[in-house]
TITORZA-360077 format. One record per residue: residue in three letters; z, y, x of N, C-alpha, C in turn; chain. Coordinates in steps of 0.001 Angstrom, whole numbers, m for minus. Last residue first. Example, Ala and Ser with C-alpha at 12.3 -4.5 7.8 and 13.67 -1.06 7.14 Angstrom:
BEGIN
+-----+---------+---------+---------+---------+---------+---------+---------+---------+---------+-------+
! res !    n_zz !    n_yy !    n_xx !   ca_zz !   ca_yy !   ca_xx !    c_zz !    c_yy !    c_xx ! chain !
+-----+---------+---------+---------+---------+---------+---------+---------+---------+---------+-------+
! SER !    7080 !   m2250 !   12850 !    7140 !   m1060 !   13670 !    7870 !      30 !   12900 !     A !
! ALA !    7800 !   m5690 !   13190 !    7800 !   m4500 !   12300 !    7800 !   m3300 !   13200 !     A !
+-----+---------+---------+---------+---------+---------+---------+---------+---------+---------+-------+
This chain:
BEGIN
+-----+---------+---------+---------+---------+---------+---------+---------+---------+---------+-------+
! res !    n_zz !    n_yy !    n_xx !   ca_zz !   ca_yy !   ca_xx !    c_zz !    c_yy !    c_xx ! chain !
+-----+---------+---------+---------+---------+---------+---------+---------+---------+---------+-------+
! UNK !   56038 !   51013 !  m27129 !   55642 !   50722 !  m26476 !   54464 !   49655 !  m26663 !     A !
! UNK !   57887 !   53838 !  m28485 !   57232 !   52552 !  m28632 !   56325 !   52252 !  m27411 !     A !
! UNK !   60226 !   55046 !  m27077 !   60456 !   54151 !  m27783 !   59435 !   52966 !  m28498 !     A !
! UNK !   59193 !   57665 !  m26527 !   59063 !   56276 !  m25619 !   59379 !   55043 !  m25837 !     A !
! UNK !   58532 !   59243 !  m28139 !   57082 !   58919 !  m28049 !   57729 !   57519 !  m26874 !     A !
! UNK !   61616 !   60016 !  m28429 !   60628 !   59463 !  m29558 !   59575 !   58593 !  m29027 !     A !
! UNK !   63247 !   59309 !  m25608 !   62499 !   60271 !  m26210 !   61600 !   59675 !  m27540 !     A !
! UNK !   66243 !   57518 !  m25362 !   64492 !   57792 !  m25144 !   64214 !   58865 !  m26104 !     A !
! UNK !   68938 !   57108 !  m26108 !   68413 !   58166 !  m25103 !   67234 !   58432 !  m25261 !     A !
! UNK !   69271 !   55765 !  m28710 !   69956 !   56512 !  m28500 !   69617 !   57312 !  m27013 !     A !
! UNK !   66463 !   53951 !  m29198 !   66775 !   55510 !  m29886 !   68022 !   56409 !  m29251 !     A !
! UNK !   67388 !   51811 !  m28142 !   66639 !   52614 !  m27410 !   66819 !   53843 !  m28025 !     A !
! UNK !   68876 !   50474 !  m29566 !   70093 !   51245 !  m29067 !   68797 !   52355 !  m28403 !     A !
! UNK !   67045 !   48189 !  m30346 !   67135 !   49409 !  m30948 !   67639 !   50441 !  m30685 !     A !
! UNK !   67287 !   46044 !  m28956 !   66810 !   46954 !  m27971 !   66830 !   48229 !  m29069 !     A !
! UNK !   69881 !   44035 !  m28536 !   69460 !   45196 !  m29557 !   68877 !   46023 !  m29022 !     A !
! UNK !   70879 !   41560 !  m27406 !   70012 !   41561 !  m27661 !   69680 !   42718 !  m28554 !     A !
! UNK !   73124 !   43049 !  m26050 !   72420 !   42503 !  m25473 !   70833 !   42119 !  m25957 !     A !
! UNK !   74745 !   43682 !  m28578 !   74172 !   44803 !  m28292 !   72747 !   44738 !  m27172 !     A !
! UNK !   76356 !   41971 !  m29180 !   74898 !   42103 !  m29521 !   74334 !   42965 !  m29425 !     A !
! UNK !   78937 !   42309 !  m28163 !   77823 !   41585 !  m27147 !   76500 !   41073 !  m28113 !     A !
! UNK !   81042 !   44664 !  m27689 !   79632 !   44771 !  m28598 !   78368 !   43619 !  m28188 !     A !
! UNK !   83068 !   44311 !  m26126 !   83281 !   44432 !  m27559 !   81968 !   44491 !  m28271 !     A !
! UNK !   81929 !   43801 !  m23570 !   82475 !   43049 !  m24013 !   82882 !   42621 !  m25499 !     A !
! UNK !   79518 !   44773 !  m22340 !   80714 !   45541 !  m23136 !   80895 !   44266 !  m23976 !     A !
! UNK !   77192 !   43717 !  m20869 !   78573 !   43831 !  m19823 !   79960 !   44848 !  m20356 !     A !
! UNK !   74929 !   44180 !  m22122 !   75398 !   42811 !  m21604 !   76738 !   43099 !  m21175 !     A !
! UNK !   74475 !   46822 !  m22039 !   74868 !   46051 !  m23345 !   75514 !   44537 !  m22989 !     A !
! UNK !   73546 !   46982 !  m19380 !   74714 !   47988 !  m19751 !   75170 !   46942 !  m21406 !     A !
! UNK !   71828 !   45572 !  m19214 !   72682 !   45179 !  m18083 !   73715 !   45771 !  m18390 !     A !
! UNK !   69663 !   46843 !  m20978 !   69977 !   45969 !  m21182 !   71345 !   45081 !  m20167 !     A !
! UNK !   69931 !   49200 !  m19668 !   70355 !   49434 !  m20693 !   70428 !   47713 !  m21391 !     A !
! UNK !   67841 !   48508 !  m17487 !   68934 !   49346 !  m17536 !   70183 !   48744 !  m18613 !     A !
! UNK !   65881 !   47613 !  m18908 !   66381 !   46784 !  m18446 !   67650 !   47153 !  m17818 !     A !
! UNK !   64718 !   50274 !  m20062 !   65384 !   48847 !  m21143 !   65886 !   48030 !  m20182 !     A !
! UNK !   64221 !   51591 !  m17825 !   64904 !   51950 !  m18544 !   65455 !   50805 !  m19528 !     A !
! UNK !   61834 !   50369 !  m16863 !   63720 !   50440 !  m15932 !   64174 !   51160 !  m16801 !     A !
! UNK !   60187 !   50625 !  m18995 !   60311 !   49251 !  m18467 !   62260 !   49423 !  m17557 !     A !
! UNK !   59716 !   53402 !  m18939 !   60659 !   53001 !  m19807 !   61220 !   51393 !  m19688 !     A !
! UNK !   58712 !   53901 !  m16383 !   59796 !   54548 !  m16950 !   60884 !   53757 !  m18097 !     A !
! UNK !   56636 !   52327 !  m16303 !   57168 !   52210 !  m15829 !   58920 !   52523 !  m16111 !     A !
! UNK !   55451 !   53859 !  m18787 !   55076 !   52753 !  m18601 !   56843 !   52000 !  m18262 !     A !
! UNK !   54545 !   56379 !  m17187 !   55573 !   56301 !  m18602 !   55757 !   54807 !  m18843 !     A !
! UNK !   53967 !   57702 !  m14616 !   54166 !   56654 !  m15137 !   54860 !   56082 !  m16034 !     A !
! UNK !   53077 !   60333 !  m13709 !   52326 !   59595 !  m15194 !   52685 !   58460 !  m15070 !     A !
! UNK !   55237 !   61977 !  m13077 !   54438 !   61278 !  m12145 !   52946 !   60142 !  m12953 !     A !
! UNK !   56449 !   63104 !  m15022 !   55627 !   63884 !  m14013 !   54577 !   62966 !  m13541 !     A !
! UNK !   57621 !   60151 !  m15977 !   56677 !   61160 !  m16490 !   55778 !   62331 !  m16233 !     A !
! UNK !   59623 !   60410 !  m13534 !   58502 !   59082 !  m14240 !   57308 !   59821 !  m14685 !     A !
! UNK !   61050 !   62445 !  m14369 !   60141 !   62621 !  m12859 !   59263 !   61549 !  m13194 !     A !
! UNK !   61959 !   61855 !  m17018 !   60912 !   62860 !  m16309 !   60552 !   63487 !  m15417 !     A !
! UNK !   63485 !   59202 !  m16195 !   62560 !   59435 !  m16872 !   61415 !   60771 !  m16815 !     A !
! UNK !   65387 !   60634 !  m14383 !   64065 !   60018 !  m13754 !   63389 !   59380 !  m14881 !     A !
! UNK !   66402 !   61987 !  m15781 !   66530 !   62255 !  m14848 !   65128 !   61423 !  m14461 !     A !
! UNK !   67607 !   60271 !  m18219 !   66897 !   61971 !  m18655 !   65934 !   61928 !  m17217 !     A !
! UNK !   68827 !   58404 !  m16409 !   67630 !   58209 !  m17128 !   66806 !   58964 !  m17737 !     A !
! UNK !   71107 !   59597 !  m15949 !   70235 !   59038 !  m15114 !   68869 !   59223 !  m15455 !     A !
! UNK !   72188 !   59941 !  m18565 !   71590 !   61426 !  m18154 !   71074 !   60990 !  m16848 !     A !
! UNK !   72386 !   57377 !  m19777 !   71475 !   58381 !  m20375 !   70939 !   59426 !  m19663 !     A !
! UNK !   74413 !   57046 !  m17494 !   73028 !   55983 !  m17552 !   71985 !   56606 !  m18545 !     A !
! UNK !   76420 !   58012 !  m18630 !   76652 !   58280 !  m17364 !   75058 !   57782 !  m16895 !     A !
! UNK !   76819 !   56596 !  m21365 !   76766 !   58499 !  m21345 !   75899 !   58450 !  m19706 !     A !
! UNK !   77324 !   53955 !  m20271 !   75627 !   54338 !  m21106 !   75735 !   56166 !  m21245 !     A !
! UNK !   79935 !   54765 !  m19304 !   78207 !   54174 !  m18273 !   77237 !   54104 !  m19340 !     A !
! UNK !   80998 !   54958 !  m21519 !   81183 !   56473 !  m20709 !   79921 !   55719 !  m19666 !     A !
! UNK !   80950 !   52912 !  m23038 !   80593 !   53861 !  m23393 !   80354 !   54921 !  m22450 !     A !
! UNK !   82159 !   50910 !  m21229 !   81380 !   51136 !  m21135 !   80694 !   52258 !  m21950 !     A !
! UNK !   85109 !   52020 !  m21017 !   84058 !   52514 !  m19852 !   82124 !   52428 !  m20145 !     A !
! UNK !   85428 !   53338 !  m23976 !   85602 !   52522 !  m23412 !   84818 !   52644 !  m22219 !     A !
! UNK !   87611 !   54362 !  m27121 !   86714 !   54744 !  m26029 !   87270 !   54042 !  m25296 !     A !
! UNK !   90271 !   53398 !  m28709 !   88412 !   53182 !  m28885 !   87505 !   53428 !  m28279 !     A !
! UNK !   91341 !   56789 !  m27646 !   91573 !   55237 !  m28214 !   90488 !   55044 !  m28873 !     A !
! UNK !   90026 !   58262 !  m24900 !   90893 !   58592 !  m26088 !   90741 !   56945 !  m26572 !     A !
! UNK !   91124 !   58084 !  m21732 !   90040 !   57533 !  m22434 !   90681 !   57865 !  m23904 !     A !
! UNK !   91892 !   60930 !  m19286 !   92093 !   59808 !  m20386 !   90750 !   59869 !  m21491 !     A !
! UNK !   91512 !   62806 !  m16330 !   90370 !   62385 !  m17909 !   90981 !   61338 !  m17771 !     A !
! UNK !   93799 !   64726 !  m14648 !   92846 !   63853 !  m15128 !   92591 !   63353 !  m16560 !     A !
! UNK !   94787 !   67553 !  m12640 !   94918 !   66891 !  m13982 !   93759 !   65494 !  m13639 !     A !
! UNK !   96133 !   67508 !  m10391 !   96576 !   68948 !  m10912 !   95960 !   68157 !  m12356 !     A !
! UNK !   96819 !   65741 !   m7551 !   96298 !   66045 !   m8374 !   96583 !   66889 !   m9324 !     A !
! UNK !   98056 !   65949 !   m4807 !   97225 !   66750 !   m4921 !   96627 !   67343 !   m6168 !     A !
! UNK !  100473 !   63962 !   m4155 !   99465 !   63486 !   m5088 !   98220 !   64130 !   m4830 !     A !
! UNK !  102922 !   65281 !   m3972 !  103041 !   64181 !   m3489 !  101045 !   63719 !   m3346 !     A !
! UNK !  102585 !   67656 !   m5192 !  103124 !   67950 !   m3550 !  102584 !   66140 !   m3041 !     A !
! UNK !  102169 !   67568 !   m7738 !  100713 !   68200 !   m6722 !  101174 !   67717 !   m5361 !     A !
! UNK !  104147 !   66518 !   m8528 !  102991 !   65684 !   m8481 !  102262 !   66079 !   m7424 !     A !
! UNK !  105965 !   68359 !   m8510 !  106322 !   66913 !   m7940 !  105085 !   65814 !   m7361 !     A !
! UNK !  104851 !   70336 !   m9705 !  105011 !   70114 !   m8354 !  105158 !   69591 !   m7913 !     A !
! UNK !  105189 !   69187 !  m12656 !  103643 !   69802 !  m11691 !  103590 !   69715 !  m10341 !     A !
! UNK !  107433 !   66617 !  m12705 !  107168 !   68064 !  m12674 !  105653 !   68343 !  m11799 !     A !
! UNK !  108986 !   64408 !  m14490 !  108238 !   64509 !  m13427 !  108416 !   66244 !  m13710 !     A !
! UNK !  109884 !   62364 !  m16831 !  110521 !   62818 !  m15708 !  109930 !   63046 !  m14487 !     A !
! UNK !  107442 !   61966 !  m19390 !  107896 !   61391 !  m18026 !  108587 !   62245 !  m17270 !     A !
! UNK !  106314 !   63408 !  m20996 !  105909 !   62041 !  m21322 !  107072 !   61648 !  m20456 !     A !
! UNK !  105838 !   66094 !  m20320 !  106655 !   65704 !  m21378 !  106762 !   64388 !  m21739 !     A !
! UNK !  104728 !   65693 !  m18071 !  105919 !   65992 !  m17616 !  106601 !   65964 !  m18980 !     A !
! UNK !  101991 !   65235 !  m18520 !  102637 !   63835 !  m18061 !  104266 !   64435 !  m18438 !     A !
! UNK !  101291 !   68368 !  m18674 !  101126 !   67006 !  m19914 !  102340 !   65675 !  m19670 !     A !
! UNK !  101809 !   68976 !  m16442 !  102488 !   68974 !  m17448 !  102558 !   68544 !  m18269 !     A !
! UNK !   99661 !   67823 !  m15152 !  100623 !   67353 !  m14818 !  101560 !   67812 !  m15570 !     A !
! UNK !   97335 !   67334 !  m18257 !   97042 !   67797 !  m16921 !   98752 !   67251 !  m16479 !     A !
! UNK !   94113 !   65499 !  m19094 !   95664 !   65662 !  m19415 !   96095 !   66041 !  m17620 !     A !
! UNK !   91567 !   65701 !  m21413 !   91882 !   65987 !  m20253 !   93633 !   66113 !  m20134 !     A !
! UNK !   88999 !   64145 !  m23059 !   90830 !   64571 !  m23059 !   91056 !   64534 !  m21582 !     A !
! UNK !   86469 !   63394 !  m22151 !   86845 !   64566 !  m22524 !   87911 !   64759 !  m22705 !     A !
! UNK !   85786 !   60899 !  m19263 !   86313 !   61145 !  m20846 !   86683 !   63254 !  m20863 !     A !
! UNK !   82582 !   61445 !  m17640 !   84170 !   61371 !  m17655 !   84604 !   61800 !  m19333 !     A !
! UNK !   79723 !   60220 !  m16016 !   80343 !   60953 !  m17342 !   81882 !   60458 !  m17312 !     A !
! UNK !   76764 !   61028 !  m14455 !   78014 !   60740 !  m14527 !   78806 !   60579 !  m15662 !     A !
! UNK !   73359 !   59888 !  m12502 !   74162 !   60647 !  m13757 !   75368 !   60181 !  m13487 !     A !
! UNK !   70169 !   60224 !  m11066 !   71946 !   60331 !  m10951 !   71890 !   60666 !  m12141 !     A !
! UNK !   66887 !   58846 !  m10295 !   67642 !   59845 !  m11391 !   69659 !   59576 !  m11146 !     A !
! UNK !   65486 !   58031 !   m8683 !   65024 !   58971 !   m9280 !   65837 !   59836 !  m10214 !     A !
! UNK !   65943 !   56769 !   m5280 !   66855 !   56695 !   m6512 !   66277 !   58002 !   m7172 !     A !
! UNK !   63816 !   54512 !   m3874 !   64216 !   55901 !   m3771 !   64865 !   55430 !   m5276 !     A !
! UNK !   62645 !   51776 !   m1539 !   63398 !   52404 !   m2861 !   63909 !   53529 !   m2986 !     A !
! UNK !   59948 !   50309 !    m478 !   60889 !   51062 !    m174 !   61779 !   51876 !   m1730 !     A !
! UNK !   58230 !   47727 !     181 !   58006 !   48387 !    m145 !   60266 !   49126 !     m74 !     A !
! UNK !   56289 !   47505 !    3930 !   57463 !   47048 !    3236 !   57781 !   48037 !    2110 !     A !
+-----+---------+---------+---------+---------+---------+---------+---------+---------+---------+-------+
C-alpha cells in the first residue's frame, strides 16, 4: 500500500505586530486586563491589501524550499516540481482577488529555482 510522508512544512504570519498596549490606545483596555483574562501579550495584523492568501503562498514557498530540496537530494526534480505547480495551482485558485492567477503558471518564478522553472 503506497504511503505518504510530508517533505516539506512552512508558515507565515503578517509582520505588523500589535501588542496589548497597542489595542489600549484603540480601546478601553489595559495589558493586564488582557494577559489576566486572555494570556495574550501581542498578535500579527494583516496590513491593508494583505491577504491570507498571500501569507499561504509565503507559508507554501518555504514548504516547497523544503521539500523541493529533499526532492532534489533524492534526484527527483521532475517530481518536485510537478507537486509544486499543482500546489500553487490550488493556492491561485482559492484568492479570490486574483482569479487569473489560476491559469498563470508564470507566478512559478516567484519560488522555483531558475533551472526549475523549465520543464
Amino acid at each position: 500500500m503506497p504511503r505518504a510522508r510530508f517533505l516539506g512544512t512552512g508558515f507565515a504570519v503578517p509582520d505588523r505586530v500589535v501588542t496589548n498596549d497597542d489595542l489600549s490606545t484603540l480601546m478601553d483596555t489595559t495589558d493586564e486586563w488582557i494577559r489576566a483574562r486572555t494570556g495574550i501579550q501581542e498578535r500579527h495584523w494583516v496590513r491593508e491589501g494583505e491577504s491570507g492568501a498571500e501569507l499561504a503562498r509565503a507559508a507554501a514557498g518555504r514548504a516547497l524550499e523544503m521539500a523541493g530540496s529533499l526532492a532534489i537530494e533524492q534526484g527527483d526534480h521532475a517530481g518536485a516540481l510537478r507537486q509544486w505547480r499543482l500546489l500553487m495551482d490550488q493556492l491561485a485558485a482559492n484568492d479570490p482577488r486574483r482569479p487569473e492567477l489560476a491559469r498563470a503558471i508564470s507566478r512559478v518564478e516567484r519560488f522555483a529555482a531558475p533551472d526549475m522553472t523549465k520543464s
